[in-house]
N, C-alpha and C positions, 0 to 999 in steps of 0.2 A: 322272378325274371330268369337265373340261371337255369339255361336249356329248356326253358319255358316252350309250347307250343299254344296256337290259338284257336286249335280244336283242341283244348285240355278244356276240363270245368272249373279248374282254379280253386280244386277243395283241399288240397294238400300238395307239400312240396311236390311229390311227383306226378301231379296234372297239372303243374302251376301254367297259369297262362302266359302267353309271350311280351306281354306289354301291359305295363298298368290302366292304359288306357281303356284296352279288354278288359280288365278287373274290375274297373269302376264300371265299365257298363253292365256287370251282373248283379253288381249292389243293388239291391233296395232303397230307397229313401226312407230316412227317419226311424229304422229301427232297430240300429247300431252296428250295419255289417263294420265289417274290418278286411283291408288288406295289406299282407306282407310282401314289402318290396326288397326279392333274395336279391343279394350280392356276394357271387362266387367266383372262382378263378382267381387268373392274372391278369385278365385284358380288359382291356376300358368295356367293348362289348359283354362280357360280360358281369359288369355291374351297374351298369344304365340301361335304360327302359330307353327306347328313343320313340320321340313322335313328328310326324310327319303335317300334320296339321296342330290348329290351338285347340287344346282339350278344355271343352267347358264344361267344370265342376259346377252341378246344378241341384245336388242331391243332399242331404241335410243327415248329418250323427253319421258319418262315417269317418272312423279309423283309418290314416294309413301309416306304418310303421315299417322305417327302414332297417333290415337286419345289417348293421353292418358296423364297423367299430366304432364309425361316426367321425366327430372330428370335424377340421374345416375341409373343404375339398369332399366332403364324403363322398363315398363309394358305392350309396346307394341313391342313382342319382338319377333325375328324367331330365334328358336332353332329346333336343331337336336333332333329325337322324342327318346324317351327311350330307345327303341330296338335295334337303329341302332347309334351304341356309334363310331364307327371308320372310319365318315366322316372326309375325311383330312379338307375339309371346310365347308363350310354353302352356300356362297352367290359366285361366280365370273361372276362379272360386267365387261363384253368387253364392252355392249352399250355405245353410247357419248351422250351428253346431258339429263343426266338424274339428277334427286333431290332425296333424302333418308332425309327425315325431321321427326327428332322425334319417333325414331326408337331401338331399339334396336336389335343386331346380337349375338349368346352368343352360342359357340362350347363346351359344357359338355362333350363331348364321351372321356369317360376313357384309350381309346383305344391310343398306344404310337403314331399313325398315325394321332391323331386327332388334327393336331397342329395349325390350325386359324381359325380363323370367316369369315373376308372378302376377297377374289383378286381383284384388280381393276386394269384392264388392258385398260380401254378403254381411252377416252377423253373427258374433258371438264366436269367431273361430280362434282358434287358438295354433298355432307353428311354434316348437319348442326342438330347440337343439338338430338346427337343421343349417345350411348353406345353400343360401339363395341369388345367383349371381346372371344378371343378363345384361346386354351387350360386352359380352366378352368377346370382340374383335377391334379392334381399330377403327374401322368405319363407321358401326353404328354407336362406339363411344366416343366418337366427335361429332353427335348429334344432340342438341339441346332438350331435345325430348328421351335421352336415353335414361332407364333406371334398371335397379332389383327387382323391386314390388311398388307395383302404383295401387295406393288406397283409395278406390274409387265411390264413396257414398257409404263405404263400409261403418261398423259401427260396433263398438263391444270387443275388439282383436286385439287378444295378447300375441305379442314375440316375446320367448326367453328364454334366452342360452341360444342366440343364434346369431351367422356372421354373413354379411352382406356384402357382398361385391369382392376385388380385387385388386394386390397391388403391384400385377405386372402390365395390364392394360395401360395404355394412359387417355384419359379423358380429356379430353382436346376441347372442352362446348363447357357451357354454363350448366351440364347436368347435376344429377344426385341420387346418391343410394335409395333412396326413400321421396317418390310422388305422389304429393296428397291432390285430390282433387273431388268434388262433388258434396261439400259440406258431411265430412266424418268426424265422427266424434267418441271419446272414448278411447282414446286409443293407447296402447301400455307396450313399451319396450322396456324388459327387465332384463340385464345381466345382457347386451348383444352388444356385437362389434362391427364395424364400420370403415372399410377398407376403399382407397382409392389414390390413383397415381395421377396426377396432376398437378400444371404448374399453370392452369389457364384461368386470371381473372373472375370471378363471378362461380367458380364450380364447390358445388357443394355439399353436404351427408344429407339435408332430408330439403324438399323443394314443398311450398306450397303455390300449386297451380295458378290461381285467382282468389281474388278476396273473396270467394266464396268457398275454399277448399276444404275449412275446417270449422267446426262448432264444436264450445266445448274445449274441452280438456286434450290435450296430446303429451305424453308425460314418458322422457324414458329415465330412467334408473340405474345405478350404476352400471353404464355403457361406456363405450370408448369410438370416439373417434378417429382414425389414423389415416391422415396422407401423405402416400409417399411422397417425393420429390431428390432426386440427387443428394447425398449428403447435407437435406434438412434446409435445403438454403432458399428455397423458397415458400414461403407459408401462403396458403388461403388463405380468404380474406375471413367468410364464414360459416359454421357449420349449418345454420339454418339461412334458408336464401328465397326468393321470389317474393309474391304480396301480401304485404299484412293483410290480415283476416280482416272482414267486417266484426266476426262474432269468432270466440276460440281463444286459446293460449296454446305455447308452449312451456313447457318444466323440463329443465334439465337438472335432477336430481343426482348428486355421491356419483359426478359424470366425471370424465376427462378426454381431452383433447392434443392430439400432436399432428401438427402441420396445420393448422387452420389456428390466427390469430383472436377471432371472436365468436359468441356464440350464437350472435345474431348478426346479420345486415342492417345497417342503419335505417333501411326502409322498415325494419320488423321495430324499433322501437317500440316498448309499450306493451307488447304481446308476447315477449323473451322472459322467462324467470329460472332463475339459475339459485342454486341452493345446495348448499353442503360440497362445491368443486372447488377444489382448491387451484388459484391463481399463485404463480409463480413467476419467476424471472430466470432468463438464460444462466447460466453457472451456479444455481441453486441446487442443493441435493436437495433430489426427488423432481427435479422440474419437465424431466420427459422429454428436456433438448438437448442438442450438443453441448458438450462442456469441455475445455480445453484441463488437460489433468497435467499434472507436472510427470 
């Protein structure tokens, strides 16, 4: 990306092309291309890729690897360019077998339509150590439909080591970091975190759409939940929210949770399974709340 042009061929840092968007249209499908997404300078330009329209990833065993220290907020990052503030997404990934390493995804458009970053709809892919965060404005984070990544029919996708959303927006609507919908199954968050700023009834870390969103297994692992709120004083109700499944589970596995009171809504009884998280009370060492110290 730094000083990239899009009459370059994208075979080495100095023809690199202008936009990852140019990069994946030179990939191949299915036979392992890779691209590097540079992060140089000081300025946000450059170290984001920006795109002007929604990029659909359709292409299978590709590579893309963010050069950059990493971290949350990364700095190797594909945002929607200034101008065009009211992409509903950034990224949707039909391809299977693809890696997103070290990456960041991050939907700014102001616009109440702009409501995520990622779709993954395809299979087998895998997102590792990366920051993926959409409706980052106000407007479209007080929409019930806002999310990071909506799993749409996807199937086979690990996250691990990676952090979703934010906690200087405030989410105003019944939304959530994580939108299942279209019967997905399979699905593995290992080692991610879960950020959000909210004090509005009903909002939550992972949503499923309709009773039909998930089949199957949905299982994260030592993960963390966190929502802000003013000095702690107001907690969610809980981290998973919308309709029980027909068919599916959740597992929250060696999890934990601050700002959000339970780990299911009373609608999800029955299809909530929680194991190895330790429950606590307010003034306990280790409880992850306020505690009044002498």
């Amino acid at each position: 990306k730094y000083e990239g042009l899009a009459a370059k061929d994208g075979q080495s840092p100095g023809s690199a092309k202008a936009e990852f968007a140019d990069a994946l249209d030179l990939c191949t499908s299915g036979v392992g291309d890779g691209i590097v997404l540079m992060s140089g300078g000081t300025t946000l330009d450059h170290t984001a890729s920006r795109l002007s329209a929604v990029k659909a990833w359709s292409k299978h065993g590709v590579y893309l690897k963010g050069l950059s220290s990493g971290g949350m907020f990364n700095r190797a990052t594909i945002r929607n360019t200034a101008a065009v503030l009211n992409l509903a997404n950034l990224v949707t990934l039909s391809g299977n077998n693809n890696v997103l390493d070290n990456v960041g995804i991050v939907n700014e458009g102001s616009d109440a339509a702009a409501l995520g970053a990622l779709i993954v709809s395809g299979l087998r892919n895998k997102i590792v150590n990366s920051h993926i965060a959409g409706a980052l404005h106000a407007t479209p984070a007080g929409q019930a439909g806002a999310y990071d990544v909506k799993l749409d029919a996807a199937e086979e996708i690990l996250f691990e080591n990676c952090d979703f959303g934010s906690d200087s927006i405030v989410n105003a609507a019944a939304n959530a970091n994580i939108l299942v919908d279209g019967g997905c199954w399979r699905i593995r968050f290992k080692n991610c975190r879960f950020f959000s700023n909210s004090v509005t009834a009903g909002r939550g870390a992972v949503k499923l759409a309709d009773a039909t969103a998930l089949n199957g297994a949905m299982i994260f692992e030592e993960c963390k939940f966190l929502n802000f709120s003013p000095n702690g004083l107001t907690a969610l109700n809980a981290v998973l929210i919308g309709t029980k499944p027909n068919s599916g589970y959740v597992w929250f596995d060696k999890c934990s949770k601050l700002g959000f009171t339970s780990w299911g809504a009373t609608a999800m009884s029955g299809c909530v399974y929680v194991s190895n998280c330790v429950t606590v009370t307010a003034g306990a060492d280790g409880a992850g709340l306020a505690t009044t110290v002498a």
